[in-house]
N, C-alpha and C positions, 0 to 999 in steps of 0.2 A: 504494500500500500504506500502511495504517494502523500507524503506529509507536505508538500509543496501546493499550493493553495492556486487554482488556477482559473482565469475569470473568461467567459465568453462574451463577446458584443458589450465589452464594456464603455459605456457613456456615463457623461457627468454626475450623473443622477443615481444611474444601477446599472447594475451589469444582466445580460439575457439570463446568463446563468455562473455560477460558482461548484467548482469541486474540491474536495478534499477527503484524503483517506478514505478512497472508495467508494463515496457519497456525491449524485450531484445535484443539488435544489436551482429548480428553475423561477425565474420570475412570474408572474400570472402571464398569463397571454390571452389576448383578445381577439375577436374576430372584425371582420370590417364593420364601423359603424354603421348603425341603419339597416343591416341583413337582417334575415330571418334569425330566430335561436337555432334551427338547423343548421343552417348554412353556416354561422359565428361561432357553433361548434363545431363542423368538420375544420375548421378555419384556424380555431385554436390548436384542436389535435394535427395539424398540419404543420404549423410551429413546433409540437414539444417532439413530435417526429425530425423534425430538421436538427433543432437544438439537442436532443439526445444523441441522432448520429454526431453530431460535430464534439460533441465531449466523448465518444468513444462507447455508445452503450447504445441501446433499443430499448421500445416500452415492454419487452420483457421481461425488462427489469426496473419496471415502475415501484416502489417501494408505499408510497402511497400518492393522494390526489386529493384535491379539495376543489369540490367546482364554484363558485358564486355564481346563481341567477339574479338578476336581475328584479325577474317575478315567477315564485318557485312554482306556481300553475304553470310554467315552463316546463317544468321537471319530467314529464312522460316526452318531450318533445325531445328535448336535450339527452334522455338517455338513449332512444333509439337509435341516436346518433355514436352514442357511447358506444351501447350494444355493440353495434358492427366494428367499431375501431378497436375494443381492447381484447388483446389476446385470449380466449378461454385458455384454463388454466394456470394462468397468468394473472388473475386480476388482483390489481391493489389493495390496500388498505384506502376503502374514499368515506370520504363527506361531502357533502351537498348543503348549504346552506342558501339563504338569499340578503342581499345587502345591495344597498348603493351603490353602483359601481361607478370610476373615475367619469363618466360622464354618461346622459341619459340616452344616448344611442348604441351605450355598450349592452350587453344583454346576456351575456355569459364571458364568467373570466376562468380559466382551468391553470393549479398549479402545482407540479408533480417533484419528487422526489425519489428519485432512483440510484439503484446500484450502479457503478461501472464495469464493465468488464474486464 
């Protein structure tokens, strides 16, 4: 394991994601504003698929996830979307909650934590 601390898309504010000792926690990620919660969620999983490969791992190895809607009568919409994208036998430790998100045409935020390989 790498005790070297290593940052992805790092900008002034955060970085996409951060790893250390085997661990790598991603930032939320959002889909396009204004989309559907369908479409905001393949949109999201679309990201932590990108940003997972580029730190070295797959949602394989999702450790866990926390999704924020928006408005959690989203929640049957958003997870069919889920359904298809996360691995069976594979699936994480998630939560689901609903909050405010950074701005009113966000509608789902997804943020995972996974192993490296």
């Amino acid at each position: 394991m790498s005790t070297e601390i290593k940052r992805i898309g790092t900008g002034p504010r955060m970085s996409e994601a951060v790893s250390y000792n085997g661990i790598v926690w991603l930032a939320g990620q959002v889909g396009n504003p204004g989309d559907s919660v369908a479409d905001q969620t393949r949109q999201c999983l679309a990201e932590v698929d990108r940003i997972l490969a580029e730190a070295g791992t797959d949602k394989t190895r999702i450790l866990s996830a926390q999704i924020w809607l928006a408005d959690i009568s989203a929640f049957a919409e958003m997870n069919a979307v889920w359904d298809s994208w996360v691995p069976q036998g594979h699936t994480p430790a998630r939560a689901t909650g609903e909050a405010k998100l950074a701005a009113p045409e966000y509608k789902v935020e997804v943020i995972v934590t996974a192993a490296l390989k």
